[in-house]
N, C-alpha and C positions, 0 to 999 in steps of 0.2 A: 603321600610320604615326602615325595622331594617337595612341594609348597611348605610342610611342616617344617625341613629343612633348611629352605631359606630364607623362614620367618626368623629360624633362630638364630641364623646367620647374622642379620639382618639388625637381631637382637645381642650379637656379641658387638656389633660395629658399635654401637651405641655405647653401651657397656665400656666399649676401649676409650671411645671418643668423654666421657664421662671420667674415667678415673685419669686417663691424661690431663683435662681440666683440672683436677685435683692437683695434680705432680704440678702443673704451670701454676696453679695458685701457690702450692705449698714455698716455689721458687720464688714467689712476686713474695709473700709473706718474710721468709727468711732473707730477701734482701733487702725489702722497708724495713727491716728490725735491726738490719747490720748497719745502713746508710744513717738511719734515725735515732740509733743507741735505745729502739723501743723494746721493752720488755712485754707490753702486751702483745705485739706483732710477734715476737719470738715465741711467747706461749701460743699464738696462736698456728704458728708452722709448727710447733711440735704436734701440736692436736689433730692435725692434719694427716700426719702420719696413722692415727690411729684409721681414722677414713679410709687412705690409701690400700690399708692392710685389709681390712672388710672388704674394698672391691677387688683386691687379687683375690681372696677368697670366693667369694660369687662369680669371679669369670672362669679361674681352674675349676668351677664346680660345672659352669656352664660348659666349656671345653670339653670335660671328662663324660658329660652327658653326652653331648655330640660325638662323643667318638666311639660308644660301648653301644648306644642306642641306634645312632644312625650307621657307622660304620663307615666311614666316607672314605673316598679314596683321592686316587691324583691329586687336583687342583684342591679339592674340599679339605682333604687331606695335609695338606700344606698349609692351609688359611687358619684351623685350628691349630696345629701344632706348633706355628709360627704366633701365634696369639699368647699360647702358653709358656714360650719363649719373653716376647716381649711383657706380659707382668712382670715379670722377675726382673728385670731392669727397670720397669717403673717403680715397683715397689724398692727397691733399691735406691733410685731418686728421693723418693719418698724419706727414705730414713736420714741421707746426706744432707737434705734442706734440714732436717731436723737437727741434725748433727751442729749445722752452722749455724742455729740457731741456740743453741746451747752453750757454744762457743761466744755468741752473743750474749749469753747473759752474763756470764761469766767474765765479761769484760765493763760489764755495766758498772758507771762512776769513772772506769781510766779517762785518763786526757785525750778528746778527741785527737783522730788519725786521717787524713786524706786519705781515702781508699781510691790509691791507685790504680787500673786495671781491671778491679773486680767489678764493679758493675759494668761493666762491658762483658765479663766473661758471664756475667748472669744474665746480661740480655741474650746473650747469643747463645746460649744453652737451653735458658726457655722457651725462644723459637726454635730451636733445636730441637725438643721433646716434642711440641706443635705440630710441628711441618714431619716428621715420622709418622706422628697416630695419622696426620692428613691424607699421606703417601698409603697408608696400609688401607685406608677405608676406602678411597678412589683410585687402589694400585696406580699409581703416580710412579712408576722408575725412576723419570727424570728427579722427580722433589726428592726421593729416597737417596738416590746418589748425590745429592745436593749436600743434604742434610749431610752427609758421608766426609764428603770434603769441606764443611764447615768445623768439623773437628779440629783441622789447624789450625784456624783461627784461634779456637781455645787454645789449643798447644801452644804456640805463640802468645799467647797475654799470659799465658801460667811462667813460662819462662821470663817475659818482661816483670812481672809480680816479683818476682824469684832474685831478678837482680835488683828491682827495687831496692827490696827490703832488706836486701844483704849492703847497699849503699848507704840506708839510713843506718843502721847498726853501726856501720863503721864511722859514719860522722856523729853519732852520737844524739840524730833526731829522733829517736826511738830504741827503747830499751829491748834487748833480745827477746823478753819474754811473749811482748807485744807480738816483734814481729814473729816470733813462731805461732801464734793466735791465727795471724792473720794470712800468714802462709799458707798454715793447715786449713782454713778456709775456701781460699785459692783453691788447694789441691781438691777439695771436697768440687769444688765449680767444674774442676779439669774432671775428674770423673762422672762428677751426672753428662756432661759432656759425649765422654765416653760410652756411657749407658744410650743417650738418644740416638747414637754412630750404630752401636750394638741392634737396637730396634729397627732402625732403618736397614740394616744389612740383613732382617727377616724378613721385612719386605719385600727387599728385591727374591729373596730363596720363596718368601709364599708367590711369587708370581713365577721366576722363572725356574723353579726348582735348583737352583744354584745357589752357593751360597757369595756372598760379595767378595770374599776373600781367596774364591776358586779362581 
């Protein structure tokens, strides 16, 4: 029984480490579509979403098997309900790259824009979502509380974005409508941000039964 156990274990790691792939593509797609004013890249992160949402569905199916079947407790205990915890913030990723990709299309034809900030906040977000799922499958504390405190860095370039684009409005480099496009953007980056902090802070609760914020 426990070898069945922690084959399927074994078999959600995988599972996690697979739809997180997804969530960092769906990130790498909607920000070649935003950098590249590409409409195929854009349609291609929305579709991604639909991917996304299929493996939260196969993992809370796997989860819910493991926990009615096998009955786990303590630590076992923790690693799946903290599993079921973090879809729900990838799938959630999932839907924001989508979001910013639609916001991309939606801007296709405007006069290109220096995007200031923002690809730095998508690089640092999509190793953000990375180095979580890494922390949860190798219980990594250190990388989970890493991940934890790289959240300010986002916070800090959402507010540098933020006065940006409140500078160009005023001098007249860019029209309001533009930069609320691109603001709202930004903000979609600060929150998948938020979401990998969020994952990472299960981590450390499926390891030391605590949650990050106790």
């Amino acid at each position: 029984m426990r070898n069945k156990f922690d084959a399927q274990l074994v078999r959600l790691n995988d599972m996690l480490i697979e739809m997180g792939a997804l969530v960092e593509k769906s990130i790498s797609l909607a920000t070649g579509a935003l950098e590249k004013q590409d409409t195929a890249l854009a349609r291609q992160a929305i579709a991604f979403d639909e991917e996304i949402d299929q493996m939260e569905k196969e993992i809370e199916a796997l989860c819910l098997k493991l926990l009615l079947q096998q009955q786990p407790v303590a630590t076992d205990l923790r690693v799946v309900s903290s599993a079921l915890k973090m879809i729900t913030d990838m799938e959630r990723i999932g839907d924001q790259a989508a979001d910013i990709s639609e916001i991309t299309l939606m801007m296709t034809g405007s006069p290109y824009v220096k995007l200031e900030h923002i690809p730095q906040m998508a690089e640092a977000t999509a190793r953000m979502v990375t180095q979580s799922i890494d922390a949860f499958v190798n219980k990594d504390l250190k990388l989970a509380r890493s991940v934890i405190k790289s959240d300010d860095l986002v916070d800090e370039l959402f507010i540098a974005v933020r006065k940006d684009w409140a500078q160009h409005v005023r001098d007249g480099s860019i029209d309001e409508e533009r930069a609320a496009d691109l603001l709202m953007i930004a903000k979609y980056f600060e929150r998948i941000g938020d979401h990998a902090a969020n994952i990472a802070e299960w981590v450390i609760f499926s390891i030391t039964g605590k949650h990050a914020k106790e």
